[in-house]
C-alpha positions in Angstrom: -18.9 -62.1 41.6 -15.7 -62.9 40.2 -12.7 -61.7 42.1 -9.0 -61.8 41.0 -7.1 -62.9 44.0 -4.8 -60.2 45.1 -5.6 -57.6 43.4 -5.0 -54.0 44.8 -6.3 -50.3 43.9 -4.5 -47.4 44.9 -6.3 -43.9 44.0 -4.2 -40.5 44.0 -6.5 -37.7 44.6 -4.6 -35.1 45.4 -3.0 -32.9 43.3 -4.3 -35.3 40.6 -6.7 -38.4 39.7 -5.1 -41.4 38.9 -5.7 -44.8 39.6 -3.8 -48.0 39.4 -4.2 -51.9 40.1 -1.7 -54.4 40.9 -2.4 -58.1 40.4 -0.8 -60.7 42.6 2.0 -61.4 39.8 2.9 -57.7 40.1 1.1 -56.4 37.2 1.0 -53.0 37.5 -1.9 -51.0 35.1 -2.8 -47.3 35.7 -5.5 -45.6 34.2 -5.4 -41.1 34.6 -8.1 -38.5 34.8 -11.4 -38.9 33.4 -15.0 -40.4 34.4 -13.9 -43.8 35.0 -11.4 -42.6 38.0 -13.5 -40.0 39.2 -16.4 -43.1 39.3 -13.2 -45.0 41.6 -12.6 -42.5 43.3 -16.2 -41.4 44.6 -17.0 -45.4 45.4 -13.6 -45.0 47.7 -15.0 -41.4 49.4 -18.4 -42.7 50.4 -18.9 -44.9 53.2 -19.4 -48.9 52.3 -17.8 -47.8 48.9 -21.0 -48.5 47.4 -23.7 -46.7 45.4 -26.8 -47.2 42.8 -26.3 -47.3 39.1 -28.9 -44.7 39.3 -27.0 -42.2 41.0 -23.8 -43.1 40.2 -25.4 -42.2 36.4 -26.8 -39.3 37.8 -23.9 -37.9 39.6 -21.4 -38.3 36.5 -24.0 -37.9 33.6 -26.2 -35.5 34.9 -26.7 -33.8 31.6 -28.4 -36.8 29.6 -31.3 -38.6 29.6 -31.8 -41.7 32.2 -31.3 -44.3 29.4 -28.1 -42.8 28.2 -26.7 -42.2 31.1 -27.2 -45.6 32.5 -25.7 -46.9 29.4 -22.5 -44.2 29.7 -21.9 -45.9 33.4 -22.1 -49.5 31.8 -19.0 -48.5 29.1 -17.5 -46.8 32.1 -17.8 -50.0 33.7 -16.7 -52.0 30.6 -13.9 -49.7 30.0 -12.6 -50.3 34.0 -12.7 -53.9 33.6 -10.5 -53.8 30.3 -7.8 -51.1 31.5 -7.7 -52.0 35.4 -8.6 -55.5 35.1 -11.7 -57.9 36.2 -13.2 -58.0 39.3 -12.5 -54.3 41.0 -16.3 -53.4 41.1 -19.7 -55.9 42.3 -21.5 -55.2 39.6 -24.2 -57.2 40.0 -27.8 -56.3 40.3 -29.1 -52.3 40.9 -25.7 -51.6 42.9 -21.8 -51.1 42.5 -19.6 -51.6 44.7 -15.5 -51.3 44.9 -14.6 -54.9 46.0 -10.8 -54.3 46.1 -8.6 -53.1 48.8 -7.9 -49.6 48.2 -5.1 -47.3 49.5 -6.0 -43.5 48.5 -3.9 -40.5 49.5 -7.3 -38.5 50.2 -8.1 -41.5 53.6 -4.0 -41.8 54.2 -3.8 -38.2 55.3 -7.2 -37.9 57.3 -6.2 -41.0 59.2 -3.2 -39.3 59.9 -5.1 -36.3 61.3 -7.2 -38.7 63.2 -4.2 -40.4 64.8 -2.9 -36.8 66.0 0.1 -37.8 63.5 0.3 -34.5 62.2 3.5 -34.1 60.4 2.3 -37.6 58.6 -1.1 -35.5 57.5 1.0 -32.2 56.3 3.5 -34.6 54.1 0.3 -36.2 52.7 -1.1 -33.2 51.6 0.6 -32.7 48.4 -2.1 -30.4 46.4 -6.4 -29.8 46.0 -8.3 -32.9 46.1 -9.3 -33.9 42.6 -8.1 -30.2 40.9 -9.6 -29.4 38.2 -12.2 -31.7 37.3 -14.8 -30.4 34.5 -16.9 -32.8 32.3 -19.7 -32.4 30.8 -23.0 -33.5 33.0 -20.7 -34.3 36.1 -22.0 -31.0 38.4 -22.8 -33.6 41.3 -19.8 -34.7 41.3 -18.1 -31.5 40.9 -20.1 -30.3 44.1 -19.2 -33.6 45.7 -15.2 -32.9 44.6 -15.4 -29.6 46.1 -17.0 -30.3 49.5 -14.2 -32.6 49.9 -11.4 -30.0 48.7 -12.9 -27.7 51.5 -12.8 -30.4 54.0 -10.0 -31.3 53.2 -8.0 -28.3 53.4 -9.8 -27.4 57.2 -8.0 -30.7 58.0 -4.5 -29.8 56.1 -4.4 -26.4 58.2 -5.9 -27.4 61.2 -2.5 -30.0 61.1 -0.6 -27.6 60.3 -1.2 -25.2 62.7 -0.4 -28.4 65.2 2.4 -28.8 63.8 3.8 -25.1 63.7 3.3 -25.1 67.5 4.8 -28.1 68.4 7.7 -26.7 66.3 7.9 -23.6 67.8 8.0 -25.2 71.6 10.9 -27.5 70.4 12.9 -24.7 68.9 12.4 -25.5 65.4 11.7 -22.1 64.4 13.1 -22.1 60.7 10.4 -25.2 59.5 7.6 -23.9 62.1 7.7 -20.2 58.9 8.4 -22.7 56.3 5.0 -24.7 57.4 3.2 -21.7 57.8 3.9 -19.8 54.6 2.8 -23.4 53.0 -0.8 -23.3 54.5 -1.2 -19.6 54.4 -0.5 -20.6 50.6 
């Protein structure tokens, strides 16, 4: 495993897929929508931000045989490497990891729901998680994208509503409507 010292992911998910890496000398590469950010941003979702080749293949080439779909998630791999740089995934034996620190907009704003920082959690929120992803043979992840836009959105309004009150009980009446015309949106 060959990691570059320093290195650093940060994912937008909301709103938008995008991902970028900065190297220690301040390299800044960013790489937009597609497979290879939607394969980035799953590995940052899951828990250990780890997952077989097998059903990382199946969740984003569904549509294809096992063989060619392995081989899709290799060029995905190959095509991370050479647009984000070396040493972002473990690629190593049957699975891939995401080896990098990672800051994502998606796990800023539920830590701000879990820290009762609510205002922090509504800013966050700046659109659907992953809108609008369709490619051909990625249903899984589709599935996976919406369960998280739902969850995701429970979270936003349960803030919110937290927010409007405490609003309202300090007289802040004006941004307690604004807020809630935003979530009833």
């Amino acid at each position: 495993l060959r990691l570059l010292k320093g290195m650093h992911l940060t994912l937008r998910t909301l709103g938008t897929l995008e991902a970028s890496t900065r190297d220690q000398s301040g390299t800044v590469r960013t790489l937009g929508r597609g497979k290879p950010v939607a394969l980035l941003a799953y590995l940052a979702c899951i828990p250990g931000q780890k997952a077989s080749r097998e059903h990382l293949a199946t969740l984003l080439w569904g549509d294809v045989a096992s063989d060619a779909a392995r081989q899709n998630l290799r060029q995905t791999i190959w095509y991370l490497k050479k647009k984000l740089g070396e040493g972002l995934l473990d690629v190593a034996g049957e699975m891939l990891t995401l080896v990098v620190p990672c800051d994502s907009d998606r796990n800023e704003l539920l830590l701000a729901a879990q820290r009762a920082d609510f205002q922090s959690a509504v800013q966050r929120h700046t659109g659907a998680f992953i809108p609008d992803f369709a490619a051909p043979g990625a249903s899984e992840f589709e599935q996976f994208c919406e369960l998280e836009r739902r969850r995701l959105t429970v979270t936003f309004l349960r803030c919110a509503d937290a927010l409007a009150r405490q609003w309202l009980s300090e007289g802040r009446f004006r941004e307690a409507q604004e807020l809630a015309r935003r979530a009833r949106d």
